[in-house]
C-alpha positions in Angstrom: -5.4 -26.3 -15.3 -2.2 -25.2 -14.1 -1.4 -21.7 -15.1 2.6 -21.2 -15.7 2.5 -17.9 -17.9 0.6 -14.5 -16.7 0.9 -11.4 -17.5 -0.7 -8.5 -15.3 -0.8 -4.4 -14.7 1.5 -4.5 -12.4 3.8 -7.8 -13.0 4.1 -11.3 -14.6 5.3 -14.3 -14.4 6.2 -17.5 -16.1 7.0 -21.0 -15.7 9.9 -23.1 -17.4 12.0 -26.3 -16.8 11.2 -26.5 -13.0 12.2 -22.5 -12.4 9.2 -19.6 -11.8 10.5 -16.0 -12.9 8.2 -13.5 -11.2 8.8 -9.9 -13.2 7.9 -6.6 -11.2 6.7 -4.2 -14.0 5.0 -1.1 -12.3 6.0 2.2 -12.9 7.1 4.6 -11.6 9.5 2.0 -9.2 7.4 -1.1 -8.2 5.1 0.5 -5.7 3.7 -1.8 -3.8 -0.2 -1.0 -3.3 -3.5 -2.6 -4.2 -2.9 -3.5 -7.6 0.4 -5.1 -7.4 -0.8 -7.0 -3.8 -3.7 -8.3 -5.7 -1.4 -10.0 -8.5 1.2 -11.1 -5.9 -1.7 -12.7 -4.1 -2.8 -14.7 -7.8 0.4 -15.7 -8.1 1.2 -17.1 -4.5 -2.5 -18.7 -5.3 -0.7 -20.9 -7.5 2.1 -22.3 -5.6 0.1 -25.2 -4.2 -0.2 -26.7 -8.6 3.2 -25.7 -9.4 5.0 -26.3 -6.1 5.4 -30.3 -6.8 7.5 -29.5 -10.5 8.9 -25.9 -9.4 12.5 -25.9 -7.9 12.8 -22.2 -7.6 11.4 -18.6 -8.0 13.4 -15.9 -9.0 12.0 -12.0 -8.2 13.4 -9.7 -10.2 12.4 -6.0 -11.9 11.5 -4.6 -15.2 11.6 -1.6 -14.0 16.0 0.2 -15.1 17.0 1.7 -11.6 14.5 -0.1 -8.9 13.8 -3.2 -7.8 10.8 -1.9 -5.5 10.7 1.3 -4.0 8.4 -0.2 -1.2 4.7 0.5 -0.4 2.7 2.9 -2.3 2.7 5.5 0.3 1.1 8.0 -1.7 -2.5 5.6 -2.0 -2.1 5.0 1.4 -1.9 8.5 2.0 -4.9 9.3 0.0 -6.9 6.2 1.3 -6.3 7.3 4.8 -7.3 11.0 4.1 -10.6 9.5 2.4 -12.0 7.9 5.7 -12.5 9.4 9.7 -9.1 8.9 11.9 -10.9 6.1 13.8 -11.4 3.8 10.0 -7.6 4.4 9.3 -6.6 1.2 11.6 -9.1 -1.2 10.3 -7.9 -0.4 7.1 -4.6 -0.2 7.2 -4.6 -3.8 9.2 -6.8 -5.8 6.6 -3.7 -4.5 4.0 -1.1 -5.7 6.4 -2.5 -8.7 6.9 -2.8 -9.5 3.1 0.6 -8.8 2.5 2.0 -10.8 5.5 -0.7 -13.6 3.9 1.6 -13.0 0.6 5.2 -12.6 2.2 4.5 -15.8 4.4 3.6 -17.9 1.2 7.6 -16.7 -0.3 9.0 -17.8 3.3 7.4 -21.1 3.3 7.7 -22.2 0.0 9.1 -25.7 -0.5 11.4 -24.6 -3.8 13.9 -22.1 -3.2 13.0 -18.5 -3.4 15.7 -15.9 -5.0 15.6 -12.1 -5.5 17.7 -11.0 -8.4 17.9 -7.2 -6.8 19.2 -4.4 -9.0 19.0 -0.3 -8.2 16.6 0.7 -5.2 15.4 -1.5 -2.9 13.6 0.1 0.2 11.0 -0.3 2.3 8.2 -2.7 1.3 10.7 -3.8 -1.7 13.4 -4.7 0.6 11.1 -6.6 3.0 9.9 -9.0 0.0 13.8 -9.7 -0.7 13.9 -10.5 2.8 10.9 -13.1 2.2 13.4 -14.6 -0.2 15.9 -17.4 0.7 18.7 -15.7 -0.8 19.4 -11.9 -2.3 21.8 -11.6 -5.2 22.4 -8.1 -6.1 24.4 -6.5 -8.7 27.2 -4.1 -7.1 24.7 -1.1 -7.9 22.3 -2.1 -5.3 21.5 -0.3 -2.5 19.1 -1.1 0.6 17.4 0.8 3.1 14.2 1.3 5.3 13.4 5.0 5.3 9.8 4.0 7.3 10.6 5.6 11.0 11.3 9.1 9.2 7.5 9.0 8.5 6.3 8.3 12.0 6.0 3.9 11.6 7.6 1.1 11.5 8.0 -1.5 8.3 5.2 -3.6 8.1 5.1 -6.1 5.6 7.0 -8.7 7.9 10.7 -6.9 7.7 12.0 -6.5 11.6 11.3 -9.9 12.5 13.0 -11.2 9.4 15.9 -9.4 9.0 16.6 -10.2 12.9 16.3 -13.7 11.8 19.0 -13.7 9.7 21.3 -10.9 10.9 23.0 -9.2 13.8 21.0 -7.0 16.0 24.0 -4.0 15.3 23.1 -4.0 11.6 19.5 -4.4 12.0 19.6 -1.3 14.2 22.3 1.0 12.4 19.4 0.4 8.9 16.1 0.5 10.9 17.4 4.0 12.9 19.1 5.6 10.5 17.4 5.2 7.4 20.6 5.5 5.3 21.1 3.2 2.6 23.0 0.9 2.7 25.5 -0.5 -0.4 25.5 -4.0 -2.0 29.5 -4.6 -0.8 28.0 -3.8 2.5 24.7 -5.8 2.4 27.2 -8.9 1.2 29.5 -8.1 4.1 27.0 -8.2 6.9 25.3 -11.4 5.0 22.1 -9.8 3.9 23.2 -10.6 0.1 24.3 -14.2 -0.9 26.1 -13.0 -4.0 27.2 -10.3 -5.8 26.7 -9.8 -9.3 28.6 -7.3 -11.6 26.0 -4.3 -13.1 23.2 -5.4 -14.4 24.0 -9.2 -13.8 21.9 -10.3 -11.1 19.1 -11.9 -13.2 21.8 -13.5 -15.1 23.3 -15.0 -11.9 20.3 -16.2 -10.2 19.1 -18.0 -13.4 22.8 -19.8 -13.3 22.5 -20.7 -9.4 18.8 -21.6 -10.0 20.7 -24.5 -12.6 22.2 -25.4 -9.8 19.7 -25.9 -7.2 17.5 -27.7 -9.7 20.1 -30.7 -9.4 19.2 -31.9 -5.9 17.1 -33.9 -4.3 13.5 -31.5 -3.7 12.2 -33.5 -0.7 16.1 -33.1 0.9 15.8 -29.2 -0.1 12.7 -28.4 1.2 13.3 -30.4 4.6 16.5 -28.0 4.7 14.6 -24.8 4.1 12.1 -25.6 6.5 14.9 -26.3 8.9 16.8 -23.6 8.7 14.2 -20.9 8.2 11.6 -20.9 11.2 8.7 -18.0 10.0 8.6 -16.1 13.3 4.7 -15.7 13.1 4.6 -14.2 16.3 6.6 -11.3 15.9 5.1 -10.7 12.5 1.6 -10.4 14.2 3.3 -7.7 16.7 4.8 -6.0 14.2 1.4 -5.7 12.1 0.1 -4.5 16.3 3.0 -1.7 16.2 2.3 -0.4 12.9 -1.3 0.1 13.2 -0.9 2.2 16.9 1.9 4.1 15.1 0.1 4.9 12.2 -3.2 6.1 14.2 -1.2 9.2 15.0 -1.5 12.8 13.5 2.2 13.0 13.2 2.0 10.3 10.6 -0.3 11.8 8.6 1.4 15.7 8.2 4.5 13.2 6.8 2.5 11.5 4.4 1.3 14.6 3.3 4.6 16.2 2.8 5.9 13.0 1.2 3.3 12.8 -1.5 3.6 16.7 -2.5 7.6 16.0 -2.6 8.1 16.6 -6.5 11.7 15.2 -6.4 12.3 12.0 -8.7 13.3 9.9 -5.5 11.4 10.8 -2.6 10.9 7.5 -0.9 15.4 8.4 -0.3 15.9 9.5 3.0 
């Protein structure tokens, strides 16, 4: 039986006219940790049933000011501090490797894949836009990836894809800096496909979703597959970096002082 409605802790999704809608609903801001990973893996689980009538997946967020704030730093944090130094790797790789299993499923999807991004999206969050084919954001947006600041690297697939896509001087200025970066910008540099007026992203992905449902699906997905290589190899290395990185003490002592930050945004650099 093919499931088309479901409805989770963490998120939910539901199927109608040949379009998926995939609803982030975790509060505080659409942490991504064990919970949410576990539903995002049931719901890649079903792409192989729904793939044949689905033309394309919108992700978007229940959640007012935040698409996804990223990883749940602070369970990593306290699953690391739970275990000796020399379990944190093994650990921390069989998560990785989950999540690339996840992000990988978005990227080769044979319907199109859209995230409808409003308020925050950092980190973990912006690296499952960047699984998407295309990013429409509302003009509130704002994009960063505050990782290095904590001693790593992202790891849920986002160097090697937003290389893919962009130039190497933008890829640097967000990966070094950490500064966020606006939606006028992220359109500018190509990140975003389209930008939506506050609060309209949804509302616009739903309209170009109409649209994409009028072509030909074998044409679209031989297009997609074309035009959007998965760069599995650099996706290993990255899952490689982040593990050495993370092994360090450095790492931890800013884990620690990120989860007993009590200001309402701390994932912000």
């Amino acid at each position: 039986m093919k499931m088309k409605k479901f409805t989770g802790k963490t998120l939910r999704w539901e199927w109608r006219e040949g379009v998926l809608e995939l609803t982030l609903d975790h509060a505080p801001a659409n942490e991504i940790g064990t919970a949410m990973l576990a539903e995002l893996e049931r719901f890649v689980a079903s792409f192989e049933l729904l793939a044949p009538e689905t033309s394309v997946c919108i992700i978007a967020s229940a959640r007012k000011s935040v698409f996804s704030a990223g990883g749940d730093l602070r369970e990593l944090y306290a699953t690391a501090a739970s275990v000796p130094a020399k379990d944190r790797p093994a650990g921390v790789r069989a998560f990785l490797e989950r999540i690339h299993a996840v992000m990988n499923a978005f990227d080769a999807a044979s319907f199109v894949t859209i995230a409808a991004v409003h308020g925050a999206c950092l980190g973990g969050g912006l690296e499952l836009a960047l699984a998407c084919d295309m990013i429409i954001a509302d003009k509130m947006a704002r994009f960063a990836f505050p990782e290095l600041r904590l001693g790593f690297i992202p790891g849920f697939g986002g160097i090697p894809r937003l290389k893919r896509d962009l130039g190497n001087a933008f890829v640097r200025d967000l990966l070094f800096t950490g500064r966020t970066v606006n939606a006028t910008r992220a359109q500018t540099v190509g990140l975003v496909a389209q930008l939506a007026g506050e609060g309209e992203a949804l509302r616009i992905a739903r309209s170009t979703a109409a649209q994409i449902t009028k072509y030909d699906p074998a044409a679209r997905a031989a297009a997609k597959k074309f035009i959007k290589p998965i760069p599995h190899d650099e996706l290993r290395r990255e899952i490689d970096l982040f593990c050495e990185l993370f092994t360090r003490p450095a790492v931890m002592a800013a884990l620690k002082k990120f989860v007993e930050d009590s200001g309402p945004m701390p994932y912000l650099p």
